[in-house]
C-alpha positions as CSV (number, residue, x, y, z in Angstrom):
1,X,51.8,-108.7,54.9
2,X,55.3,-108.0,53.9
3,X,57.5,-109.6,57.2
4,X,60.7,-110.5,57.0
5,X,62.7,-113.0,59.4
6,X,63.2,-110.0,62.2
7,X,59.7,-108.7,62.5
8,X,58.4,-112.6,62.7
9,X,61.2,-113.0,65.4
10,X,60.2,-109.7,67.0
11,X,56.6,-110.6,67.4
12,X,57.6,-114.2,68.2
13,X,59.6,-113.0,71.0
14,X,57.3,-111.2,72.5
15,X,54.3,-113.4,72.3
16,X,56.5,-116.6,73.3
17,X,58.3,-115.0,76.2
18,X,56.2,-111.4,77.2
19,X,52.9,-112.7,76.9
20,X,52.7,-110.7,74.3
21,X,53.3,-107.4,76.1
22,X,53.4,-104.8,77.6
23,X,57.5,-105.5,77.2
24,X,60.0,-103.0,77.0
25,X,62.1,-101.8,74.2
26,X,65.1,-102.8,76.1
27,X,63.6,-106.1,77.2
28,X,62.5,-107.1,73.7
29,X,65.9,-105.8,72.0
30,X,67.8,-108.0,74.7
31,X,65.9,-111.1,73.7
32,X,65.9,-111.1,70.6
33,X,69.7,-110.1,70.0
34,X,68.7,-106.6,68.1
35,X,69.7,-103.0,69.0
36,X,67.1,-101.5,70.2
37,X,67.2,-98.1,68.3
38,X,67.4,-100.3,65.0
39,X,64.1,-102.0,66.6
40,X,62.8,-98.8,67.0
41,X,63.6,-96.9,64.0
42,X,63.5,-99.9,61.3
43,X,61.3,-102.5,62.4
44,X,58.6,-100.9,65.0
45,X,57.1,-98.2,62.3
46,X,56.1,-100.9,59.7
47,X,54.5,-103.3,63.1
48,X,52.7,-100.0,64.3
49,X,52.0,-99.1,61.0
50,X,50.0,-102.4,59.7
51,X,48.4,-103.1,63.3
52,X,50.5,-105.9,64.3
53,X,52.1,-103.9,67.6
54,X,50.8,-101.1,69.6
55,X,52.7,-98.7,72.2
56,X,51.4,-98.2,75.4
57,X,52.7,-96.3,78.5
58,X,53.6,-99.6,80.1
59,X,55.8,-100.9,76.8
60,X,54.8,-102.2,73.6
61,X,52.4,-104.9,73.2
62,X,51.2,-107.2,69.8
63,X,47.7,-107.7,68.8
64,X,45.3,-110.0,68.0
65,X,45.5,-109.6,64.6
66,X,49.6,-109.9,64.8
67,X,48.2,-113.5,66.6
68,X,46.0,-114.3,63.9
69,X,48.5,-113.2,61.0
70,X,51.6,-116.0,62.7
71,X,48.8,-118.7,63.4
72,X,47.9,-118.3,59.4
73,X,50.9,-118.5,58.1
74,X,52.6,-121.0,60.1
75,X,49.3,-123.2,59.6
76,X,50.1,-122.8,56.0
C-alpha cells in the first residue's frame, strides 16, 4: 500500500495506545515524537486518502481495513 516507517508508527500508535481513535492530532503527534502539522500536512492525506484513517469531530480514528492491512503484513 505504499507505507513507510512513520505511517506504520502512526497507525501503530494509535491502535496500540488510543484504541484506535478517536485521538487527537496533538495527542497522536505527542506520542509518536512527530510535529503535528507535518502529521497533518505529509502523512494524514495519503492515510485519509487510501482508507486507512478517518476524521471525525471527536479526532481522528483508523479503520478496519488499516487493522487488516498491519495484521497482513506483520503475519507475513
Amino acid at each position: 500500500m505504499g507505507l513507510d516507517w512513520t505511517d506504520r508508527m502512526i497507525l501503530e500508535t494509535m491502535i496500540n495506545n488510543f484504541n484506535g481513535g478517536p485521538v487527537g492530532l496533538e495527542s497522536v503527534a505527542a506520542s509518536t515524537g512527530e510535529d503535528a502539522k507535518t502529521i497533518e500536512d505529509v502523512y494524514e492525506p495519503y492515510l485519509l486518502q487510501i482508507g486507512f484513517l478517518h476524521r471525525t469531530y471527536r479526532g481522528r480514528m483508523v479503520t478496519e481495513l488499516a487493522i487488516e492491512h498491519l495484521l497482513k503484513t506483520d503475519l507475513n
